[in-house]
N, C-alpha and C positions, 0 to 999 in steps of 0.2 A: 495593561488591561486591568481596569477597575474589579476591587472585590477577587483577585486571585490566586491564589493557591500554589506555589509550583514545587513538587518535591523530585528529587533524584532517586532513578533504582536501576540496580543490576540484575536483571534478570536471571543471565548464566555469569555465575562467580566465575567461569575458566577465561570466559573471554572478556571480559572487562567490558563488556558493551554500553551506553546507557540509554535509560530511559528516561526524558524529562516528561511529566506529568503539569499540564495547570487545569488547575479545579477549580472550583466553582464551590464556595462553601455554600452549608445548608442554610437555610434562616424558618425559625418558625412562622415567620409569616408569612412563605409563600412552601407550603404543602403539598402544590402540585409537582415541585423541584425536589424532593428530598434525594430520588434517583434521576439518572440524567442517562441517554445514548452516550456510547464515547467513541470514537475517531483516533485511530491510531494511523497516523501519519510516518511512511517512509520516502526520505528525500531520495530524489535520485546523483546520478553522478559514476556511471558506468562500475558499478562496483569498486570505483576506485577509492571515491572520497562521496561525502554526502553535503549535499547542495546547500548551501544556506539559504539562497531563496525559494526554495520546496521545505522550508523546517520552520522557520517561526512566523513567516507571511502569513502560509497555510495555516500556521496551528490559531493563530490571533482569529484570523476570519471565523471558523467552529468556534470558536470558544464567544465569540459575539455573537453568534446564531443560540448560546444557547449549550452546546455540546460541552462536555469532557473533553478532553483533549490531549495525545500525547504523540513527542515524539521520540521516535526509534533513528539513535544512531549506530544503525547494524557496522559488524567490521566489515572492513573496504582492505584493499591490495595497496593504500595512497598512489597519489598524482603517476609516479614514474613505475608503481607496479614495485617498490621498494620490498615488499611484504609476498609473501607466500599468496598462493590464490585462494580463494577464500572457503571454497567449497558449499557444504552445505551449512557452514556456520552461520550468514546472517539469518537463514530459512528456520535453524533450530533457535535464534534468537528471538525470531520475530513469534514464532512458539510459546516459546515460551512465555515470552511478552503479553499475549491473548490469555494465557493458563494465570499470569500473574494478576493479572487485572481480575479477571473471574474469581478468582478466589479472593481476592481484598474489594469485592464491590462493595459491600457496604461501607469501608472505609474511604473509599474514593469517591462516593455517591453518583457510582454507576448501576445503570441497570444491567445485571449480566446476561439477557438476551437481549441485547441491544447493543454489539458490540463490532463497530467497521473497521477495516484496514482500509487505507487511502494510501496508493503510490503511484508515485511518478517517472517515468522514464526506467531505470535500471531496480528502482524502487517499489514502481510498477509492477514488474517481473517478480518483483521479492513477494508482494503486497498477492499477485492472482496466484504466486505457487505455494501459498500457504491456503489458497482459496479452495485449488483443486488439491492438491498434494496433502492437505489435514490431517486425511487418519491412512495414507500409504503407509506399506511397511515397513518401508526405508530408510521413511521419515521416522518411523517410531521405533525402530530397532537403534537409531541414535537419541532419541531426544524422547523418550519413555514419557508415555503422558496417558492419562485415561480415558478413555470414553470420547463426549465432544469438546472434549473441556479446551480444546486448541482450536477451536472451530470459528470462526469469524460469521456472524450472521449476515454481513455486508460485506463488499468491497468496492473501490472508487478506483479506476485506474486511469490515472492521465497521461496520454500519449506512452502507451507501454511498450516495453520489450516485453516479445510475449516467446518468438520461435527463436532458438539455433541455425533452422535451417540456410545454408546458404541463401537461396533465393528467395528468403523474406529479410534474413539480418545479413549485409554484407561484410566479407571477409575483413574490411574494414576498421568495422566496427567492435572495438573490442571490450564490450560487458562479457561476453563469454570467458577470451581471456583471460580478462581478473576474478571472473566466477571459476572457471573451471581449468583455467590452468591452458597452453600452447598447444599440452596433448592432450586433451580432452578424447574420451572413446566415444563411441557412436553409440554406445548406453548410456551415457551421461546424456550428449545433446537431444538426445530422445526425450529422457528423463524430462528436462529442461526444456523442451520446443512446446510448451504447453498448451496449445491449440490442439493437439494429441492427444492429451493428457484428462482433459474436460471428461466429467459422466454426472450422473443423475443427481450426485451428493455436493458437486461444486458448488459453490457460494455464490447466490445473486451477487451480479456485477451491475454497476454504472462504469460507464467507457466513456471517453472521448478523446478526439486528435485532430490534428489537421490535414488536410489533403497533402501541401505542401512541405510538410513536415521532411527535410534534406536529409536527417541523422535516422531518426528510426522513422522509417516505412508503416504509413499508414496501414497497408496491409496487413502489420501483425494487429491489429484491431481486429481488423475484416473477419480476418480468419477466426480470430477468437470467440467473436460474437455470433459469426455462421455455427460454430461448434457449440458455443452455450443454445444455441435456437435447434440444432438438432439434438441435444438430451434435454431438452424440458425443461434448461434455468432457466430464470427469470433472469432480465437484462434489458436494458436500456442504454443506446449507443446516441450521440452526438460526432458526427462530423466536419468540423469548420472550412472552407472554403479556402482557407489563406490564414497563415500564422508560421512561424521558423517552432524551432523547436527550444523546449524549456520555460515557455510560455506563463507555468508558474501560474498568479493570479490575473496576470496580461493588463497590466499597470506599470504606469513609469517608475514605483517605486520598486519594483522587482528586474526593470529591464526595457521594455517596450508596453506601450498602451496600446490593446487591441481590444475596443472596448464590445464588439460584437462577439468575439469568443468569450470574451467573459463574463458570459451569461453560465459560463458550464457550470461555476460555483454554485447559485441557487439553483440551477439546475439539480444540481444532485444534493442541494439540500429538501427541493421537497422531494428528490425521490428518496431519501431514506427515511422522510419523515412520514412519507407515503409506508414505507415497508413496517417501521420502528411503531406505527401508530400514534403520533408525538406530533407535538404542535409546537413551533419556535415564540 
């Protein structure tokens, strides 16, 4: 990527997490660019591991459009589940990650209302439960933060995990698992079924997924965007017809070419550009 920027940060020193950054320097001759939207990008990969074709595909596309760009490699359980489950650690990562950025925008040449989570599949989940979940007090009796300062003005979620419930996420499938551990309590997957969880304060969402989507169940969209439409978010949902899951940019270079879904990209570029006020 021409012209960029890319520095490393650790947001929470306890967990080693990172964050890659690529920016976009300033130039005096273009003044309308001094601040920029930014896009914080979480890959997915069932909490286990985090996707490489949901991390720098993703992050290149934004950063051509225009955007700041970063991504969050929240802790994961790895492939075999080798590692403790994860709990609320990536959620207080990703936290924190929104508080860091906020506070260094002018060194990042961000604008700090103009600030999206973007995630994908387990990433997803991480990306809308910091959407809804922001200022809970659960959240913030662990990860101490002020005000809206953790608050995401956007979010982007692509084919998400959204519920615990059994009959949206099956027994299966295991992001919960390595989120929450084999004994999870029925206040956890609550906590977590975030279709539930949605009110007045939740962060504008863009959604999208496909019908045939084998792994996670269209539904947890459904659900999510029926609940944003009954508190008053604003939200805009796309459903594709046909596509597997992981879909990613839906290019051969990330996996399969599905070149009808992948309108979702500019898709949700002009809707945040629509929200952001900002012209690519």
């Amino acid at each position: 990527m021409a012209d960029m920027k890319t520095i490393s940060i650790y947001p929470l020193q306890d967990s080693g997490t990172l964050l890659t950054g690529y920016l976009h320097p300033y130039f005096e001759e273009m003044p309308h660019r001094k601040t920029r939207p930014c896009v914080v990008i979480c890959p997915g990969g069932a909490y286990k591991y985090c996707s490489d074709r949901e991390a720098d595909p993703i992050a290149e596309a934004y950063f051509a459009k225009g955007f700041q760009v970063f991504v969050l490699y929240y802790s994961t359980t790895g492939k075999e589940m080798e590692r403790p489950a994860t709990g609320f650690t990536p959620l207080c990562e990703l936290s924190a990650s929104v508080v860091h950025i906020r506070e260094h925008a002018e060194e990042y040449g961000v604008d700090p209302a103009k600030i999206a989570v973007c995630g994908f599949s387990a990433g997803g989940h991480l990306a809308a439960s910091l959407g809804v979940h922001w200022n809970s007090e659960k959240l913030r009796a662990l990860c101490p933060v002020e005000g809206r300062q953790n608050r995401p003005d956007a979010m982007i979620l692509s084919y998400p995990v959204i519920s615990a419930q059994k009959e949206v996420h099956p027994e299966w499938h295991d992001s919960f698992s390595a989120l929450l551990g084999p004994e999870r309590t029925e206040e956890e997957e609550a906590y977590f079924s975030l279709e539930n969880q949605v009110d007045e304060d939740t962060v504008p969402a863009f959604c999208w997924h496909t019908m045939d989507d084998d792994c996670v169940c269209v539904t947890n969209t459904m659900r999510f965007v029926k609940s944003l439409y009954e508190h008053g978010v604003p939200a805009e949902c796309h459903l594709f017809e046909h596509g597997h899951h992981g879909l990613s940019m839906c290019t051969q270079e990330v996996g399969d070419d599905y070149p009808h879904v992948a309108h979702w990209f500019e898709l949700s570029c002009e809707w945040l550009c629509t929200r952001f006020d900002w012209k690519v």
